[in-house]
N, C-alpha and C positions, 0 to 999 in steps of 0.2 A: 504493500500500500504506500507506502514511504516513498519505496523507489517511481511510482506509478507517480505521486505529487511531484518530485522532486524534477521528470522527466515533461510534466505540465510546464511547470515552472519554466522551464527550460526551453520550451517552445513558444509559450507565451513572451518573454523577453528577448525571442529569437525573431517575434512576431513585431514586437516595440521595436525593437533596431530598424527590421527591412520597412517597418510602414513610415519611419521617420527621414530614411533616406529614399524611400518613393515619393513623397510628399514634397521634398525639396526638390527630388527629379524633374516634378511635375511641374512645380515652382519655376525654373530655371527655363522651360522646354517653352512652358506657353510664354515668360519672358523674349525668349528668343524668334519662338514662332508668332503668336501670335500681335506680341506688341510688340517687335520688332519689322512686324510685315513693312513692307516698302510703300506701300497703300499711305502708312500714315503719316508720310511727312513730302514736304514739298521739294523742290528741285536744291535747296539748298539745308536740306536735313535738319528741318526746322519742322516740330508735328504743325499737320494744317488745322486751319480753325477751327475750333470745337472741336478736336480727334482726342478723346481723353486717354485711348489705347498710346497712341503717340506720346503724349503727354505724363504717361505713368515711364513709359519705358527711357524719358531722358532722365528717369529718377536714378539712372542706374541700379549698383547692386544692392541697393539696398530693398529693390519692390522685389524680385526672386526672391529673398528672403522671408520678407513679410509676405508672399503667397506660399512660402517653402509652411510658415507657421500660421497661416489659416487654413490649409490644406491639413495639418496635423492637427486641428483643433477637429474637423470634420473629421475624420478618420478615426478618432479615438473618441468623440464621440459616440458615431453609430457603433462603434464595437461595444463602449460601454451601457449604452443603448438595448443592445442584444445579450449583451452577457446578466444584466438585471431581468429584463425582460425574464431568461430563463432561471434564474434567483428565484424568481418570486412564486416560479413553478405553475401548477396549474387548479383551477379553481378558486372560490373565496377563502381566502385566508382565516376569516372568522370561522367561518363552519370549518374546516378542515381543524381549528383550535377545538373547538365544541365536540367534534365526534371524537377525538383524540381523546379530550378527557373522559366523558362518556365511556368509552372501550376500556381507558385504565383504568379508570375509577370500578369495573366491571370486570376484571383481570382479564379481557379479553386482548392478550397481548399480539398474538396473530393479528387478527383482525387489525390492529392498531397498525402494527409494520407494513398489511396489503394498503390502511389509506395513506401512509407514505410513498411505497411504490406509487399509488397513483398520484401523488401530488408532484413528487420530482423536483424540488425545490434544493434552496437552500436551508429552510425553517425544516422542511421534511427530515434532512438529513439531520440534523438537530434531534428532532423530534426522536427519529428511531435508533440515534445512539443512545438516546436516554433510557429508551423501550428494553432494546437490547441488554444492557445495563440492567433492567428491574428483571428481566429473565434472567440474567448471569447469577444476580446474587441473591434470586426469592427463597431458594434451597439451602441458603448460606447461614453459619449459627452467626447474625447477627442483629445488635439490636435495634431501635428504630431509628436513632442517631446517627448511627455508624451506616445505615440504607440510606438514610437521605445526603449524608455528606456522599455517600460515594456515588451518588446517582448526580449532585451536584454537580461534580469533580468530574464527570463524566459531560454531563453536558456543557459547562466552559468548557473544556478541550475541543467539543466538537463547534460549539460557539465560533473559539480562535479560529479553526482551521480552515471556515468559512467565510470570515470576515475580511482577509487577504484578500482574497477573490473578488471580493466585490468594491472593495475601494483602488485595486490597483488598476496603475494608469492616469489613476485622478492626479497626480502629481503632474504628469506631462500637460495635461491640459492646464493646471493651475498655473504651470510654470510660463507653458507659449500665450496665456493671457497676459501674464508681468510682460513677460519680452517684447511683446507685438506692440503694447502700447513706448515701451523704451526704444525699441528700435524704429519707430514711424518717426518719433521725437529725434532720432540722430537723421533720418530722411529731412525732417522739418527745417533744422538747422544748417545743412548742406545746401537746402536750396535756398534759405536764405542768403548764405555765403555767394551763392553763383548769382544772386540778385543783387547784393554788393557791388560783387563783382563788375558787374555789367554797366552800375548806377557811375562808376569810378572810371569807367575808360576816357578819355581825354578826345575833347570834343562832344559830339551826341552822343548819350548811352543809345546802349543796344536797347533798343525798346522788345525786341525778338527775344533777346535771350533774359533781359528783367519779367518779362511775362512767363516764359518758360520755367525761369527758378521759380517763384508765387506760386505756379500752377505745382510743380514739382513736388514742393513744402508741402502746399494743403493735401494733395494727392498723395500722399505719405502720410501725412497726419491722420486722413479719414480710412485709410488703409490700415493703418496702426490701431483707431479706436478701434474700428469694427471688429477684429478679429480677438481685440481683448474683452469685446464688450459679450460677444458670443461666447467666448473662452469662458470667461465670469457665471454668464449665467445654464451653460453647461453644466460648471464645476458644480454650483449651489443645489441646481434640479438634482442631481447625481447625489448629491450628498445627502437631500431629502430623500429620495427615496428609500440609499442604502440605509438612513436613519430608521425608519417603519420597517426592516425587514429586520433589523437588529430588534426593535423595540417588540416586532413580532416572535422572533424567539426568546428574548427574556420571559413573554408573556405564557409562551409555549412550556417554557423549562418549570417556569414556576406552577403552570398548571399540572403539570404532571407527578413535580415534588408533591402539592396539594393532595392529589387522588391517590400517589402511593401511602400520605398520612390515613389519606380517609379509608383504603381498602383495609392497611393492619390495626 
């Protein structure tokens, strides 16, 4: 079983690496291709009016980047998206609580383990190590203290083992939220500088290329919020939910301690 997590593990973090470096792939390609197309700028490689494709791509390296890290906020999303989805397993959770104690409370401990198989969760698997656990030691000489601490001890373990699961990854998205809005801000300040720039040449400024940096700045900045502002409210939805699936098994563990008091 150990080996079986630990080979998860391993794939899952094998799964973070390649979707982090396809996401900057991805980042870099439509950079190249599509705002780079030749379509967008005039005979003297200046983007044409109103071309905001144009217009992101003289931001330089900094717009790949911030699509390398809004591309990663989407991608770990839906994954985290799917992997709670299947957390939360199947059916209402409430009644799936309610029949469970029922069954224990009934020493109907089979019964108890098939509506885990069918629930398939993460609360499930909670659920039936705890089960498990009141079968292992109901034949055991001991006394009532010593059953519920070990039924306890049994369900936080299974608690932890599933709580990894369900929060991991939330870091990357928390982390390319901080970043996207810090790194639009160094986009922000660069095209200020090439606006400078332009305002200081001797003679007329380049009125071309002072609009270019403006346009550059803000087109960095709203690039920057956006993806930390999605990033943000990812992280929190994510966090709510894995909160209620947590708070669903504490309610699980504690129901079952209850009906083991109530059957001896």
């Amino acid at each position: 079983m150990s080996n079986q997590k630990s080979s998860s593990g391993g794939l899952k973090s094998l799964f973070a690496s390649l979707a982090i470096v396809v996401a900057f792939a991805i980042g870099i390609l439509v950079y190249m291709v599509v705002l780079g197309d030749a379509g967008n700028f005039d005979a003297e490689g200046h983007p044409k009016p109103g071309n905001y494709l144009g217009m992101m791509y003289k931001g330089g390296f900094i717009v790949p980047i911030l699509m390398g890290i809004f591309i990663t906020i989407v991608i770990f999303s839906i994954e985290r998206a799917l992997t709670i989805a299947r957390a939360k397993g199947k059916g209402n959770i409430e009644n799936f609580v309610r029949n469970i104690k029922n069954l224990v409370a009934g020493n109907q401990f089979d019964a108890a383990i098939a509506e885990c198989d069918k629930q398939q969760g993460s609360l499930a698997n909670v659920v039936r190590a705890g089960i498990e656990k009141i079968q292992t030691i109901k034949n055991e000489n001991m006394d009532k203290e010593s059953r519920v601490a070990a039924i306890q001890k049994e369900i936080e373990e299974a608690t932890a083992l599933e709580l990894p699961m369900l929060s991991k990854n939330l870091v990357i998205i928390s982390t390319c939220a901080t970043i996207a809005t810090l790194w639009g801000l160094i986009g922000t300040v660069l095209g200020m500088i090439r606006s400078f720039a332009a305002l200081s040449n001797a003679g007329a400024p380049d009125t071309t290329a002072l609009a270019t940096g403006i346009s550059e700045a803000l087109i960095n900045t709203a690039l920057g919020i956006t993806a930390s502002v999605i990033g943000i409210i990812m992280y929190n939805f994510f966090s709510t939910k894995i909160d209620a699936i947590t708070y669903s098994m504490d309610e699980a563990g504690f129901t079952i301690v209850q009906s083991v008091n109530i059957s001896k």
